[in-house]
Biopython code that builds the backbone (N, CA, C, O; Angstrom):
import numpy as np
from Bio.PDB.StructureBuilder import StructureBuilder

atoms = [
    (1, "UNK", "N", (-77.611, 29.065, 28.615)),
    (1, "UNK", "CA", (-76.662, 28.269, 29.379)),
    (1, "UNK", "C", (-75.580, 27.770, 28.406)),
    (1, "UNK", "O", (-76.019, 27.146, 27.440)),
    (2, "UNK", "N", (-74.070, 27.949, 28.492)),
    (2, "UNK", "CA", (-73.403, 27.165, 27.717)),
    (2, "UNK", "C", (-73.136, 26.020, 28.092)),
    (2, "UNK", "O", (-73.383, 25.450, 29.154)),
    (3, "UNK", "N", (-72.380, 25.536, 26.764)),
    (3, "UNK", "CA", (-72.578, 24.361, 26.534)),
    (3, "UNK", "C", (-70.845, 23.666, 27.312)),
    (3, "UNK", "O", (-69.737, 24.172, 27.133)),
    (4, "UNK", "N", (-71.068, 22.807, 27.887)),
    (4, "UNK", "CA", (-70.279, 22.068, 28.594)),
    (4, "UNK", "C", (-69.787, 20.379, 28.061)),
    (4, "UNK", "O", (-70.258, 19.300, 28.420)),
    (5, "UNK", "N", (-68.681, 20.673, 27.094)),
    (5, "UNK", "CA", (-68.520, 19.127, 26.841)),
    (5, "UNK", "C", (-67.969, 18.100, 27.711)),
    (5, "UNK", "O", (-66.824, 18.192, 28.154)),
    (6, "UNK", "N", (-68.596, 17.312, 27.923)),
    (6, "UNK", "CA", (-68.070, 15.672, 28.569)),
    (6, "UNK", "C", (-66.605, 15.648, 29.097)),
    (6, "UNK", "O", (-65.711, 16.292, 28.549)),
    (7, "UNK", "N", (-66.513, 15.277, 29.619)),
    (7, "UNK", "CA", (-64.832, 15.028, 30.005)),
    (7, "UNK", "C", (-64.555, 13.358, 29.090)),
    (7, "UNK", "O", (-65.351, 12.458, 29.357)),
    (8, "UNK", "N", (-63.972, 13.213, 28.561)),
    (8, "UNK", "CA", (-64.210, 11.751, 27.958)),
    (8, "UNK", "C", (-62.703, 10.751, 28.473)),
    (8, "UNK", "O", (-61.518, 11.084, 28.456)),
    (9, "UNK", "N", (-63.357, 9.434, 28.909)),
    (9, "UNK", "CA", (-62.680, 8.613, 29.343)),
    (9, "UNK", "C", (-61.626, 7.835, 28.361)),
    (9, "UNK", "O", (-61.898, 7.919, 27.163)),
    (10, "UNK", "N", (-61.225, 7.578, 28.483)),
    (10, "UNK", "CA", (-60.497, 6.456, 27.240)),
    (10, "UNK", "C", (-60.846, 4.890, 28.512)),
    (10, "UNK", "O", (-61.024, 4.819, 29.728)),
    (11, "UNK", "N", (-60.804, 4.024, 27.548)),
    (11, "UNK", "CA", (-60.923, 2.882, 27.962)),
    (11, "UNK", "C", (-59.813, 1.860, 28.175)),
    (11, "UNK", "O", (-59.947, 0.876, 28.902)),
    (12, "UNK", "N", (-58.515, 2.210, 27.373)),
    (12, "UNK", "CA", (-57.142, 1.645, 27.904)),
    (12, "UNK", "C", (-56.496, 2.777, 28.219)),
    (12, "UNK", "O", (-56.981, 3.811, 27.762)),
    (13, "UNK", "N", (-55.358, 2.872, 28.996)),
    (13, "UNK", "CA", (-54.195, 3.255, 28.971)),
    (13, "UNK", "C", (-53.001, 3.013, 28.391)),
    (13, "UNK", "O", (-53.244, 2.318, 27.405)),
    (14, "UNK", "N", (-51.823, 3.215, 28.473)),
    (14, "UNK", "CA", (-50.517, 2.643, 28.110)),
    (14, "UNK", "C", (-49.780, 2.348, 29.650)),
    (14, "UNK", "O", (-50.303, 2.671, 30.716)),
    (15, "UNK", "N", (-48.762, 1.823, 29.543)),
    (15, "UNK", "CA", (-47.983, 1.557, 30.312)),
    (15, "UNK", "C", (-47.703, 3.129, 31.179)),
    (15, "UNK", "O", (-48.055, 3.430, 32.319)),
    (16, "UNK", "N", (-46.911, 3.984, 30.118)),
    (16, "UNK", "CA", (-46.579, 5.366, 30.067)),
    (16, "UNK", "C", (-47.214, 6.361, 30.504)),
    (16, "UNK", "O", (-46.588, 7.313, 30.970)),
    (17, "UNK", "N", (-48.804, 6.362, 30.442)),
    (17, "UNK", "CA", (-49.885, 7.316, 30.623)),
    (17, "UNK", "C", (-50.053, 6.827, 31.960)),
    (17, "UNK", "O", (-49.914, 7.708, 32.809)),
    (18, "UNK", "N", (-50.343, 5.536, 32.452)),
    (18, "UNK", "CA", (-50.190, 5.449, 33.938)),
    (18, "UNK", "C", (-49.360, 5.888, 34.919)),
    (18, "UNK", "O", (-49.529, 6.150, 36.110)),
    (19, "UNK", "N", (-48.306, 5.922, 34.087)),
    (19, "UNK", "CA", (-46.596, 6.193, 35.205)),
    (19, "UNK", "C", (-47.171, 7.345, 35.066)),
    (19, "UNK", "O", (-47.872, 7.612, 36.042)),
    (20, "UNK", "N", (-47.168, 8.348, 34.047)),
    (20, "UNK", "CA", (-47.068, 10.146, 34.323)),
    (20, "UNK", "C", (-48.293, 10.556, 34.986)),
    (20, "UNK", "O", (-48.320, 11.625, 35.595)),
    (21, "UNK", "N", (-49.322, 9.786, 34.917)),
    (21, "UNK", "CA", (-50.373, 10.064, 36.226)),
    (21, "UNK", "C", (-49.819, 9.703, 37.494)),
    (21, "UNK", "O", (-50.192, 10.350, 38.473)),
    (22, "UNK", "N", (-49.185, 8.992, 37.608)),
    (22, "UNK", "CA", (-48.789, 8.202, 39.040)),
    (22, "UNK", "C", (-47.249, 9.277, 39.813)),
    (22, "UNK", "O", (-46.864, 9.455, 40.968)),
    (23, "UNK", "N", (-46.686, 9.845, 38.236)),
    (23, "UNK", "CA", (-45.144, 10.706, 38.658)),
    (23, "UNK", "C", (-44.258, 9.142, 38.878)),
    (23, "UNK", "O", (-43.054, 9.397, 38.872)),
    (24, "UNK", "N", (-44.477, 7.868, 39.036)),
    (24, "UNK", "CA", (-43.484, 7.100, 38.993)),
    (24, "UNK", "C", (-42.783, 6.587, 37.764)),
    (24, "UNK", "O", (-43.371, 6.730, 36.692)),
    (25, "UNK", "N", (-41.802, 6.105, 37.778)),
    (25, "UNK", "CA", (-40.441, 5.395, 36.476)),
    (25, "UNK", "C", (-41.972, 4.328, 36.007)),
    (25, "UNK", "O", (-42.948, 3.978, 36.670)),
    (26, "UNK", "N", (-41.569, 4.081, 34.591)),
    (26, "UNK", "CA", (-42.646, 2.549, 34.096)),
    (26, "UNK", "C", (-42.131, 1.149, 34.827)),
    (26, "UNK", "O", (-42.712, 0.064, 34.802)),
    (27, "UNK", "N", (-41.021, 1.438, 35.409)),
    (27, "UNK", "CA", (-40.627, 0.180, 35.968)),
    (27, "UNK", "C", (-41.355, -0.041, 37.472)),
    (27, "UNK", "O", (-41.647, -1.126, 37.975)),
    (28, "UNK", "N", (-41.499, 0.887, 37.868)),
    (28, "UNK", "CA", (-42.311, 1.045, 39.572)),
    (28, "UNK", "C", (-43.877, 0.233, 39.298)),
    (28, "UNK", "O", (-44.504, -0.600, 39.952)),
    (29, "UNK", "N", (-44.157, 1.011, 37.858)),
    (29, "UNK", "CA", (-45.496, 0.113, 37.807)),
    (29, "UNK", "C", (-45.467, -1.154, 37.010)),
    (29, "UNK", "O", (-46.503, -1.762, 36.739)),
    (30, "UNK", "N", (-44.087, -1.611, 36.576)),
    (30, "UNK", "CA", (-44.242, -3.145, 36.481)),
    (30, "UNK", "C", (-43.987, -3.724, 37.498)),
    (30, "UNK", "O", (-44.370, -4.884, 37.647)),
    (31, "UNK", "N", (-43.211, -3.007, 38.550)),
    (31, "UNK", "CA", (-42.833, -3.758, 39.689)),
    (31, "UNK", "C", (-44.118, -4.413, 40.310)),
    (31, "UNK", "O", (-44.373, -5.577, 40.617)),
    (32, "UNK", "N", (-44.689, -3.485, 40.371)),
    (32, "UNK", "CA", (-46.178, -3.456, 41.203)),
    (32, "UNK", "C", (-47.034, -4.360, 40.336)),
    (32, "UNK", "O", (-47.505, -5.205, 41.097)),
    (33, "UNK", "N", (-47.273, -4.483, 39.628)),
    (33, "UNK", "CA", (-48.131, -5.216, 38.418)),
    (33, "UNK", "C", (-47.955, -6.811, 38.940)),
    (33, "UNK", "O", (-48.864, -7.641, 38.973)),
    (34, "UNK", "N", (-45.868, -7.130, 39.534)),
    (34, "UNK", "CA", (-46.028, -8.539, 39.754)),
    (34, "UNK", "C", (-45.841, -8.612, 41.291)),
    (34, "UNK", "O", (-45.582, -9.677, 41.852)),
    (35, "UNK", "N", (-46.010, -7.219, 42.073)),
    (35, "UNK", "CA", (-46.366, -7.793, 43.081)),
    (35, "UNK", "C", (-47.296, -7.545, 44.014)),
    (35, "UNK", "O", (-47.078, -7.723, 45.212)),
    (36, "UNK", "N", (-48.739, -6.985, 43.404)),
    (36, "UNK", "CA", (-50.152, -7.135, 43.563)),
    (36, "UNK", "C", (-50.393, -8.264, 42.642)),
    (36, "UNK", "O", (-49.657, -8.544, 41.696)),
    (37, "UNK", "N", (-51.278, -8.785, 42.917)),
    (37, "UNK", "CA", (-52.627, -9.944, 42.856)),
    (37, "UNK", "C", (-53.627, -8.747, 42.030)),
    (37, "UNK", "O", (-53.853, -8.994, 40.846)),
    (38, "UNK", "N", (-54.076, -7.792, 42.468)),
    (38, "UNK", "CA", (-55.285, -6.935, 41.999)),
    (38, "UNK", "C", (-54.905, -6.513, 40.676)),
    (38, "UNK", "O", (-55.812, -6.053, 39.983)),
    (39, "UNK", "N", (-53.595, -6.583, 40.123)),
    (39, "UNK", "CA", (-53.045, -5.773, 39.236)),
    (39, "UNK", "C", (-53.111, -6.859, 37.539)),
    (39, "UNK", "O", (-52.114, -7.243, 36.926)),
    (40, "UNK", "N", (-54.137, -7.045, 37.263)),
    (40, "UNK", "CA", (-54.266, -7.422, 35.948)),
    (40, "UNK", "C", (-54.280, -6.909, 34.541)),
    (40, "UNK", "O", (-54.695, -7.808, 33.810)),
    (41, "UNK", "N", (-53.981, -5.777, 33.841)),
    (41, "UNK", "CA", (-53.938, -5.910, 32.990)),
    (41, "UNK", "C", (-53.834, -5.974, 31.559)),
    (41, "UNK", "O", (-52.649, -5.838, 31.253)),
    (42, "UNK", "N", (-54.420, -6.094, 30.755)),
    (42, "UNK", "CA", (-54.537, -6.512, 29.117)),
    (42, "UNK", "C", (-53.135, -6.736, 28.705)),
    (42, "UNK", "O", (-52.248, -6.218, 29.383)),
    (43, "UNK", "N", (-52.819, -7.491, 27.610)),
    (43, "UNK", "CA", (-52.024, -7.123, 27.101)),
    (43, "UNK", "C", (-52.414, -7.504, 25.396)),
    (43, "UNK", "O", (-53.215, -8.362, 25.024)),
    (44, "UNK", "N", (-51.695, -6.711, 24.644)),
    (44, "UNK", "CA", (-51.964, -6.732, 23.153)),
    (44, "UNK", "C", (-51.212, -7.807, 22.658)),
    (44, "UNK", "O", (-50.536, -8.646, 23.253)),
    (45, "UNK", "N", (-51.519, -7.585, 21.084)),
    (45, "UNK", "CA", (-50.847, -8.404, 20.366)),
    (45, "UNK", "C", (-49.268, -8.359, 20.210)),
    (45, "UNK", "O", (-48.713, -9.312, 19.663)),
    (46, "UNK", "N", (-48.302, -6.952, 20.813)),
    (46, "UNK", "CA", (-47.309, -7.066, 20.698)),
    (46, "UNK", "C", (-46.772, -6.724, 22.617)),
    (46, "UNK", "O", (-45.852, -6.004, 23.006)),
    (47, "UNK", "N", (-47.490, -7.327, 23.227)),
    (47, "UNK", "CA", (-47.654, -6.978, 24.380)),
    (47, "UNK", "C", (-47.509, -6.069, 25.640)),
    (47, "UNK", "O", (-47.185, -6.121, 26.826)),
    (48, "UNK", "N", (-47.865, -5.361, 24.850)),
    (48, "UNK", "CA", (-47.872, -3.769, 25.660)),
    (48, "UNK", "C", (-49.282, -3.811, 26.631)),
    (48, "UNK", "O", (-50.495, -3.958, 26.478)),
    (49, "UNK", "N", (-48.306, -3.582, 27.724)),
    (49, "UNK", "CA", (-49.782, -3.316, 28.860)),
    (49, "UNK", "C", (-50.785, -2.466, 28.730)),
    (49, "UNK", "O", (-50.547, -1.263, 28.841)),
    (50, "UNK", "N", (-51.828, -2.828, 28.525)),
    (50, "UNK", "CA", (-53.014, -1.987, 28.741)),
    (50, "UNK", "C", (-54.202, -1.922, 30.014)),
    (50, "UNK", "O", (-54.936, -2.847, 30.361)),
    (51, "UNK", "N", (-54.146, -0.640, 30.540)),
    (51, "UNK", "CA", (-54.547, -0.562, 31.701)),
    (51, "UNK", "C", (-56.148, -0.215, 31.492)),
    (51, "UNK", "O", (-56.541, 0.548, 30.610)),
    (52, "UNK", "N", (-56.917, -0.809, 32.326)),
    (52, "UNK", "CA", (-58.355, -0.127, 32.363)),
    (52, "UNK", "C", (-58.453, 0.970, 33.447)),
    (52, "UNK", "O", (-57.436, 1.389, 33.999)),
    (53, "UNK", "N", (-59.265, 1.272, 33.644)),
    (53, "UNK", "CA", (-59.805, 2.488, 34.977)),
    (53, "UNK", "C", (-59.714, 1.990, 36.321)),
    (53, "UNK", "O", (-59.447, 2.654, 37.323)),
    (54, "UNK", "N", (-60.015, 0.478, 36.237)),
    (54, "UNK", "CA", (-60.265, -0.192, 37.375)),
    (54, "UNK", "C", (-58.538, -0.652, 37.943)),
    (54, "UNK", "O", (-58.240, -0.662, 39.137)),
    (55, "UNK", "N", (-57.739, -0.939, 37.033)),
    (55, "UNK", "CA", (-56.342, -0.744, 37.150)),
    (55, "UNK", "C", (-55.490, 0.190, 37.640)),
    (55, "UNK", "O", (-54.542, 0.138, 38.423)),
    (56, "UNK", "N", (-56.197, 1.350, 36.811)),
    (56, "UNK", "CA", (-55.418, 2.609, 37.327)),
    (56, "UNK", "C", (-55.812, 3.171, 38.949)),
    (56, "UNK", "O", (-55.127, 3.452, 39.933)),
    (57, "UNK", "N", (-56.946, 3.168, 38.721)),
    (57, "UNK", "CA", (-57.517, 3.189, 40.215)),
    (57, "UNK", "C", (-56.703, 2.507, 41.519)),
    (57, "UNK", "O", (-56.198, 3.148, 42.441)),
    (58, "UNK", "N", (-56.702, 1.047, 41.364)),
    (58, "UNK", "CA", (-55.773, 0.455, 42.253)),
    (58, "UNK", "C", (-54.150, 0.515, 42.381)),
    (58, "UNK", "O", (-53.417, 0.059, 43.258)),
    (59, "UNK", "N", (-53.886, 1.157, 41.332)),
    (59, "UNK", "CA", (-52.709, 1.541, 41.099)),
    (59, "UNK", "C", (-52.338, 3.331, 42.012)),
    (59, "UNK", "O", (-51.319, 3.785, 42.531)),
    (60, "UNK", "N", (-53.269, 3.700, 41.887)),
    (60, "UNK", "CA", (-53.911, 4.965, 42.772)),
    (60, "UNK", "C", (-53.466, 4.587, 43.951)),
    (60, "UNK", "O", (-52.455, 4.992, 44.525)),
    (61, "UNK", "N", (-54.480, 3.553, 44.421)),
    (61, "UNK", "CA", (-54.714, 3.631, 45.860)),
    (61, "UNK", "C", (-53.208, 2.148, 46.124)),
    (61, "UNK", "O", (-53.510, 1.273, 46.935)),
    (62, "UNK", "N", (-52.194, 2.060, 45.631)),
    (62, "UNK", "CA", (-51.384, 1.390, 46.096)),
    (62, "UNK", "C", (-50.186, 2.258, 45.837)),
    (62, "UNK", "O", (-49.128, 1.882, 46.343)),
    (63, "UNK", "N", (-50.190, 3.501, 45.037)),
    (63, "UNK", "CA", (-49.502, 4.522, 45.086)),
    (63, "UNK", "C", (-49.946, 5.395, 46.289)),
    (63, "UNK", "O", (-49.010, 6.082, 46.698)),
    (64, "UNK", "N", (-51.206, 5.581, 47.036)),
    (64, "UNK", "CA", (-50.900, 6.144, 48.405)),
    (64, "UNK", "C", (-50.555, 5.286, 49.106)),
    (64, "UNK", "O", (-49.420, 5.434, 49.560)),
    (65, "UNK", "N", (-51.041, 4.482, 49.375)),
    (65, "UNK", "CA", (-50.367, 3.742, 50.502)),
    (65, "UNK", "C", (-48.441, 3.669, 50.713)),
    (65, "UNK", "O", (-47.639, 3.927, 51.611)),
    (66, "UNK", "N", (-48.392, 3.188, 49.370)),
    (66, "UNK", "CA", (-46.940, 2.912, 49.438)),
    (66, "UNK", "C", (-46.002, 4.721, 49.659)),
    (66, "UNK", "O", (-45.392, 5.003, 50.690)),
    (67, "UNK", "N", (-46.078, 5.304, 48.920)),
    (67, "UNK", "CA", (-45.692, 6.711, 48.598)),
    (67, "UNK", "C", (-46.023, 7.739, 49.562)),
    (67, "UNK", "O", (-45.292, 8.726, 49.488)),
    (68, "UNK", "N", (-46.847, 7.771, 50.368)),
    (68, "UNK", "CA", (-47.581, 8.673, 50.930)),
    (68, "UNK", "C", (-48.315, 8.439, 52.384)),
    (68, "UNK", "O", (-48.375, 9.211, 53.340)),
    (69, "UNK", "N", (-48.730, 7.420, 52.266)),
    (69, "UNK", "CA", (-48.633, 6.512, 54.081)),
    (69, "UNK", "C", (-46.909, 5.926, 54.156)),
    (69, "UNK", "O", (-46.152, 5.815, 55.120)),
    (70, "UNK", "N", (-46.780, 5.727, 53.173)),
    (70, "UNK", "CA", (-45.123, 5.310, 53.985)),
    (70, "UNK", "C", (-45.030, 3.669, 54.381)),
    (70, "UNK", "O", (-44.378, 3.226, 55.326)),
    (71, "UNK", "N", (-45.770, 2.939, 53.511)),
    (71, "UNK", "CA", (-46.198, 1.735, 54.253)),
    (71, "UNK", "C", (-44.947, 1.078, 52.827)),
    (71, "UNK", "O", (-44.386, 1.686, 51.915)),
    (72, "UNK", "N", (-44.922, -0.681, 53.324)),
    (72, "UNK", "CA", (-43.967, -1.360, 52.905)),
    (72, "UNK", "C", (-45.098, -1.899, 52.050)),
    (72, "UNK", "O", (-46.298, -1.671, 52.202)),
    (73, "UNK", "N", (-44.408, -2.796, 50.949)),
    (73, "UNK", "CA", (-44.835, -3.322, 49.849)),
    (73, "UNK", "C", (-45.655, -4.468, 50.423)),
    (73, "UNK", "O", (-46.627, -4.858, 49.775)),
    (74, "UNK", "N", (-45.255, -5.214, 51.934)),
    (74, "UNK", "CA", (-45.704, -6.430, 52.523)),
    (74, "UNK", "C", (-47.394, -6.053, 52.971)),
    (74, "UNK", "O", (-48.476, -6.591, 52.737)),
    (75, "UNK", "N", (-46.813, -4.448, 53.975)),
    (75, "UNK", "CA", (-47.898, -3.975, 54.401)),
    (75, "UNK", "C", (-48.885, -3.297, 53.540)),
    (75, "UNK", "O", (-49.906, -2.898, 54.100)),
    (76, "UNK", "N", (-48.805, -3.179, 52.779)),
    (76, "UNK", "CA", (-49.646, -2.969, 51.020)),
    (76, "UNK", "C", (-50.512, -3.796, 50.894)),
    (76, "UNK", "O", (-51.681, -3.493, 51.132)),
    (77, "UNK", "N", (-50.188, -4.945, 50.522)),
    (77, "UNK", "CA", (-50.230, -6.481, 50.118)),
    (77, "UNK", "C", (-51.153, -6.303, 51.240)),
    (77, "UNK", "O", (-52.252, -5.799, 51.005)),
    (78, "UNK", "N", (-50.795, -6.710, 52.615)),
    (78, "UNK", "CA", (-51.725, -7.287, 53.550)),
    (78, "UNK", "C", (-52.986, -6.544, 53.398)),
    (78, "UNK", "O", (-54.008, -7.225, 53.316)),
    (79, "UNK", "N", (-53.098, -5.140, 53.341)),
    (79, "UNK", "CA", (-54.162, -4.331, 53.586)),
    (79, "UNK", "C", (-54.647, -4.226, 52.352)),
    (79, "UNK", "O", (-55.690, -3.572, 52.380)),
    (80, "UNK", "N", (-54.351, -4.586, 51.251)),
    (80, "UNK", "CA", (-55.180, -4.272, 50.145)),
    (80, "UNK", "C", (-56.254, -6.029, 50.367)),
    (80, "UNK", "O", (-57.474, -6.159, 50.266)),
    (81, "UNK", "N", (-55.345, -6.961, 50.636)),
    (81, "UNK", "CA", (-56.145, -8.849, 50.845)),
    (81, "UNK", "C", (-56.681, -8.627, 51.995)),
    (81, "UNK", "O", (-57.020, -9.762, 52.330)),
    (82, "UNK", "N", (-56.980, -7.947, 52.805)),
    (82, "UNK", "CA", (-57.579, -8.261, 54.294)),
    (82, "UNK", "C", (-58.808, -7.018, 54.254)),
    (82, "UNK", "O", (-60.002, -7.315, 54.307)),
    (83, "UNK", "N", (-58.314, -5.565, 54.151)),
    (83, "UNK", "CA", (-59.605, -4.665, 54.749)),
    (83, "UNK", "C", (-59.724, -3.901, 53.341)),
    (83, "UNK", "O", (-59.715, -2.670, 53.334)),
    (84, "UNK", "N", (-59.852, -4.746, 51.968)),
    (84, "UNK", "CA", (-59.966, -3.339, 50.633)),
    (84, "UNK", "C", (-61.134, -2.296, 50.478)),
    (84, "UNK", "O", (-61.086, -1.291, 49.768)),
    (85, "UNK", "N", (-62.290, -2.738, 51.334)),
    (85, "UNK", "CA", (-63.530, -1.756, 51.432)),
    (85, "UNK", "C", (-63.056, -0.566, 52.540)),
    (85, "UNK", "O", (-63.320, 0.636, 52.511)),
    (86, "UNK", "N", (-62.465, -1.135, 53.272)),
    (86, "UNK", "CA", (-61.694, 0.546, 54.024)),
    (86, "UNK", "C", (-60.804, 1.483, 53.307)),
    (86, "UNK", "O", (-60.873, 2.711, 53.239)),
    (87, "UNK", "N", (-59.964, 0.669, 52.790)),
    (87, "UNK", "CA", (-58.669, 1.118, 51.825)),
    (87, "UNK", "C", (-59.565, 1.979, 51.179)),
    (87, "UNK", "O", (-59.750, 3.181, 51.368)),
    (88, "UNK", "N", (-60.228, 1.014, 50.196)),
    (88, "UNK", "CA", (-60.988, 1.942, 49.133)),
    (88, "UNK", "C", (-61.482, 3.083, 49.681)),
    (88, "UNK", "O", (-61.290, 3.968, 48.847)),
    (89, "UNK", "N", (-62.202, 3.686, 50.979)),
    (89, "UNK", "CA", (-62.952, 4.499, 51.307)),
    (89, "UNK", "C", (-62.077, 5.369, 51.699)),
    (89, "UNK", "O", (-62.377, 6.528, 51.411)),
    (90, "UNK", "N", (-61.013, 5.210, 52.302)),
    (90, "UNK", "CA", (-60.326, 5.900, 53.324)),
    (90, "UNK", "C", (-59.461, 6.939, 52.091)),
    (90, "UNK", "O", (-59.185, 8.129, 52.243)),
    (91, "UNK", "N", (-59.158, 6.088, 50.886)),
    (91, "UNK", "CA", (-58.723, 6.722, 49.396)),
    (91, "UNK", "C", (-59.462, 7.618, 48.954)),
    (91, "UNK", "O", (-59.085, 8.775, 48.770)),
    (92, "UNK", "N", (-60.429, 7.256, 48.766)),
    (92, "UNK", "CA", (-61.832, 8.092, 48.371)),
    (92, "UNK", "C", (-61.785, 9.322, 48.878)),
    (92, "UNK", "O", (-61.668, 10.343, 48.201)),
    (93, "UNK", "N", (-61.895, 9.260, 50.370)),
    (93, "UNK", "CA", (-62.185, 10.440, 51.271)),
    (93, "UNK", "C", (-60.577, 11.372, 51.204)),
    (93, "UNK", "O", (-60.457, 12.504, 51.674)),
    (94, "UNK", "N", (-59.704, 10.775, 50.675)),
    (94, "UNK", "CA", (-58.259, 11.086, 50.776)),
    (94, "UNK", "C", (-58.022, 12.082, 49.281)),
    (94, "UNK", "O", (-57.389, 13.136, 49.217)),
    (95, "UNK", "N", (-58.706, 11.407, 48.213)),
    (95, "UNK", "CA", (-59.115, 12.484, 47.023)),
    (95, "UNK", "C", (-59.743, 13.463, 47.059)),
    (95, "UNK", "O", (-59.236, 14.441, 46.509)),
    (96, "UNK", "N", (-61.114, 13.627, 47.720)),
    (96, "UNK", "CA", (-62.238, 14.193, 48.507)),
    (96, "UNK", "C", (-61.305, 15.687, 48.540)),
    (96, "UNK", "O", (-61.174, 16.729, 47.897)),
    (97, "UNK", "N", (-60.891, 15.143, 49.496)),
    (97, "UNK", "CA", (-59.897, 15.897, 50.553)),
    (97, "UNK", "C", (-59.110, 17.037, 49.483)),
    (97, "UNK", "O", (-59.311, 18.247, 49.389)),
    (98, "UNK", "N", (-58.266, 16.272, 48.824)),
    (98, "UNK", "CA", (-57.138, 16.901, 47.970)),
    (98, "UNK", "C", (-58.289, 17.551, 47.265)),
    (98, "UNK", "O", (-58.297, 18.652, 47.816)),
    (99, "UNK", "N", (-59.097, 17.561, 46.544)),
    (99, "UNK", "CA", (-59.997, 18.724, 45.595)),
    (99, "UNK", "C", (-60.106, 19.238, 46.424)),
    (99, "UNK", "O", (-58.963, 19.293, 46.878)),
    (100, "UNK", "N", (-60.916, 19.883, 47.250)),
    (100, "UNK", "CA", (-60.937, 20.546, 47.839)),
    (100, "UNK", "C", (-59.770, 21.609, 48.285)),
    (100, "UNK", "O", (-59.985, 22.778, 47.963)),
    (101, "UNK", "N", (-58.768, 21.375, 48.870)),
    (101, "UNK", "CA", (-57.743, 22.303, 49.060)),
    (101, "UNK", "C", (-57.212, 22.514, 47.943)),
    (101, "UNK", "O", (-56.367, 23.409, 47.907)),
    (102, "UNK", "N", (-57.435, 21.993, 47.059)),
    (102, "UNK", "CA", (-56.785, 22.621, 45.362)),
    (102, "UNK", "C", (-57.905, 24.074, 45.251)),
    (102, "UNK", "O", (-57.647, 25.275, 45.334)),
    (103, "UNK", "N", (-59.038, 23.443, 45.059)),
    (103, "UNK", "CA", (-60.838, 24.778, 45.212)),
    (103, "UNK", "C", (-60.292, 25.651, 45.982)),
    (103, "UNK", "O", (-60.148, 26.807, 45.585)),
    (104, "UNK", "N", (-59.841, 25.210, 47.367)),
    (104, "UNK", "CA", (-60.087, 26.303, 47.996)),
    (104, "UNK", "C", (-58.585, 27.428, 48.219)),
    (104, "UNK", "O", (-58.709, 28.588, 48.612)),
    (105, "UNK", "N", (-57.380, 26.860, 47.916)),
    (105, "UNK", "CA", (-55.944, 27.333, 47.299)),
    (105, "UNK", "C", (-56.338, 28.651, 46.034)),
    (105, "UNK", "O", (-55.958, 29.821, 45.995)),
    (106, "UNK", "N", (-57.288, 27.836, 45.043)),
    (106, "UNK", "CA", (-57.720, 28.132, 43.835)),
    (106, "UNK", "C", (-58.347, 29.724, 44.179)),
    (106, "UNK", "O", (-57.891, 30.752, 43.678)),
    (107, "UNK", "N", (-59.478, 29.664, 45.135)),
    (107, "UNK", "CA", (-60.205, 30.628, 45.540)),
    (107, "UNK", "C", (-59.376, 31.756, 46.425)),
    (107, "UNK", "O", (-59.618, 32.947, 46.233)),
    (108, "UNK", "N", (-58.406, 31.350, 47.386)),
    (108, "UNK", "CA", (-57.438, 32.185, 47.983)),
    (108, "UNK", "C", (-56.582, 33.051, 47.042)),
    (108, "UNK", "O", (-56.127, 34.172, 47.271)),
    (109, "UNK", "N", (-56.448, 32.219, 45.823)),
    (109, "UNK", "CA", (-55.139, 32.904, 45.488)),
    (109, "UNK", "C", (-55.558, 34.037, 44.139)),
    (109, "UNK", "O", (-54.724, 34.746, 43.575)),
    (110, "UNK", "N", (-57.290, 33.987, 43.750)),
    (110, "UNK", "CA", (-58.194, 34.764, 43.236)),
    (110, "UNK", "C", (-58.567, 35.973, 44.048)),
    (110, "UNK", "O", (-58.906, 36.903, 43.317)),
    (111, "UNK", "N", (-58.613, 36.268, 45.413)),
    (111, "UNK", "CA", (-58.864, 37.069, 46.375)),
    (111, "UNK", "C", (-57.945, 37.917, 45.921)),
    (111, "UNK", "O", (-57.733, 38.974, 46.515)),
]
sb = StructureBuilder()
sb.init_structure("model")
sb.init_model(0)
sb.init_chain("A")
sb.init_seg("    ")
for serial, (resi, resn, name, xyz) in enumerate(atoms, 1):
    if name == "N":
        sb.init_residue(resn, " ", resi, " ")
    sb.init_atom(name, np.array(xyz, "f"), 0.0, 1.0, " ", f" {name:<3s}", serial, name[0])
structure = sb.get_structure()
């Protein structure tokens, strides 16, 4: 059986590495930084944002909503403070989703 290395996480981000995962300007995700509540964090000694997983994640799921449902920054806000265990799931199943038609694109275009 070969051998299969780890995918390995990093534990911060940069400001920069978030935007080019996200495809948005670094300013979209400072925008967002002050106007989510969920959006905390790190910052260093020369204060450069550092993002965890749990950051980027919500940064994820407030980049579909906003980008991709088409929803307003208000209606963001409301639905991330009122129903976030749906949000979260409905995201989930919304990634789900996207692998899959990448697999199965992947497999069509191998035929």
């Amino acid at each position: 059986m070969p051998y299969k290395e780890m995918k390995v996480e990093k534990l911060y981000y940069a400001i920069g590495e978030v935007a080019e995962m996200l495809s948005v300007p670094v300013s979209t995700v400072r925008f967002w930084e002050n106007e989510f509540d969920i959006l905390k964090p790190m910052k260093n000694k020369k204060g450069n944002r550092l993002f965890t997983q749990a950051d980027v994640r919500n940064l994820k799921i407030i980049h579909h909503l906003v980008k991709e449902e088409g929803m307003t920054l208000d209606g963001a806000r409301k639905r991330l403070s009122g129903k976030w265990d749906e949000t979260d799931s409905k995201y989930e199943i919304s990634e789900s989703l996207q692998k899959i038609k990448t697999i199965l694109l992947e497999i069509r275009d191998n035929i």
